[in-house]
C-alpha positions as CSV (number, residue, x, y, z in Angstrom):
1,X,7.0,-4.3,-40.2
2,X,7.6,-0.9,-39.4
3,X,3.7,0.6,-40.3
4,X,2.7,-2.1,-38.0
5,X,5.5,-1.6,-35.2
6,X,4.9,2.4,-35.3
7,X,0.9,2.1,-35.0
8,X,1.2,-0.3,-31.4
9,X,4.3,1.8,-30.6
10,X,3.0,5.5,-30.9
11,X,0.1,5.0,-28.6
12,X,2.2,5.5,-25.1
13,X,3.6,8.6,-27.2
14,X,0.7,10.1,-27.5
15,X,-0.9,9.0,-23.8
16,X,2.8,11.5,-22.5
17,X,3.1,14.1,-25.5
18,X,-1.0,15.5,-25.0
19,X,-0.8,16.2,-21.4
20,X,3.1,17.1,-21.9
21,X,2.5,19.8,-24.6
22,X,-0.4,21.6,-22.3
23,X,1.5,21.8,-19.5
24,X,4.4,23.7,-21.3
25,X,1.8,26.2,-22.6
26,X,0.4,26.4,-19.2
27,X,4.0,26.5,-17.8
28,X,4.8,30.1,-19.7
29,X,3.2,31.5,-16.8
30,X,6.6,31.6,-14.6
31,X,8.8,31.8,-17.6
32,X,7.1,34.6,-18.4
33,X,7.3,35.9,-15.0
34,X,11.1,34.8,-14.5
35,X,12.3,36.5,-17.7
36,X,10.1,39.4,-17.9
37,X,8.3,38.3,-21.0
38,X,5.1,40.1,-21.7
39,X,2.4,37.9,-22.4
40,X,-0.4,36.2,-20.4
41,X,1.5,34.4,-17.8
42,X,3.1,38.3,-17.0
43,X,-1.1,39.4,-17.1
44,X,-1.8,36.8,-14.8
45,X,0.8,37.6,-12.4
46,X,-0.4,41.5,-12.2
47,X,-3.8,40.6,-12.1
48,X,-3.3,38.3,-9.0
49,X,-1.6,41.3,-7.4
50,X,-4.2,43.9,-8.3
51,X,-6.6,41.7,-7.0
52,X,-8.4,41.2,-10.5
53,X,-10.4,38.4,-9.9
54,X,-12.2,38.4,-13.5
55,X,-9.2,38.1,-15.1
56,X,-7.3,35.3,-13.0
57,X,-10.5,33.1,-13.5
58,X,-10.4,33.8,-16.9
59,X,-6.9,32.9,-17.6
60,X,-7.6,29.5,-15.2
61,X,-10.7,28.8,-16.8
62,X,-8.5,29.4,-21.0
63,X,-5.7,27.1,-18.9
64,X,-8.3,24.5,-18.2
65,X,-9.5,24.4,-21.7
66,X,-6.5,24.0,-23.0
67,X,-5.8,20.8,-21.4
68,X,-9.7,19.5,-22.0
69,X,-9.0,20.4,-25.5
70,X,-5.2,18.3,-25.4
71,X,-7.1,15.4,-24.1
72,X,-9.7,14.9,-26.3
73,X,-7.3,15.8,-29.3
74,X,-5.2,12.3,-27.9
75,X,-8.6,10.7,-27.5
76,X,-8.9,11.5,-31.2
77,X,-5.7,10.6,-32.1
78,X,-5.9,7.2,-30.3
79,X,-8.7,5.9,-32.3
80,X,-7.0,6.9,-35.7
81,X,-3.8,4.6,-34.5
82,X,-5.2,1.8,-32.9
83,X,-8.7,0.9,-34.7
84,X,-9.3,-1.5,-31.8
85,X,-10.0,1.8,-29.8
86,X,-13.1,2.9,-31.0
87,X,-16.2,4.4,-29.7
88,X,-19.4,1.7,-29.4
């Protein structure tokens, strides 16, 4: 009972945890910031004050990927739980 529980079960998991888990990578940006952490958020905030444009488009356009990538991987993961959900 519980292999079949878990497989109906995990699917609105999934639909919150792939969005949820690129929005906290995308969300370092004012931790980063807040706390003085170097890393790309900190880059992103100094590029957006030089007036870097290449760069903030780059990060945007990484950040954007990153959540294309998140929901295709629960897109993925959706049709290995629930074999109903397959591609015709």
């Amino acid at each position: 009972m519980f292999g079949h529980a878990l497989r109906n079960a995990i699917l609105p998991v999934l639909t919150i945890l792939g969005p949820l888990f690129a929005a906290t990578l995308t969300g370092a940006l004012v931790v980063e910031q807040i706390f003085a952490i170097p890393g790309l958020g900190k880059y992103f905030i100094t590029s957006i004050g030089n007036r870097d444009y290449p760069v903030v488009m780059g990060v945007y356009l990484l950040f954007g990927l990153l959540v294309i990538v998140m929901n295709a991987l629960v897109d993925i993961l959706y049709a290995w739980a629930d074999p109903r959900i397959r591609l015709e």
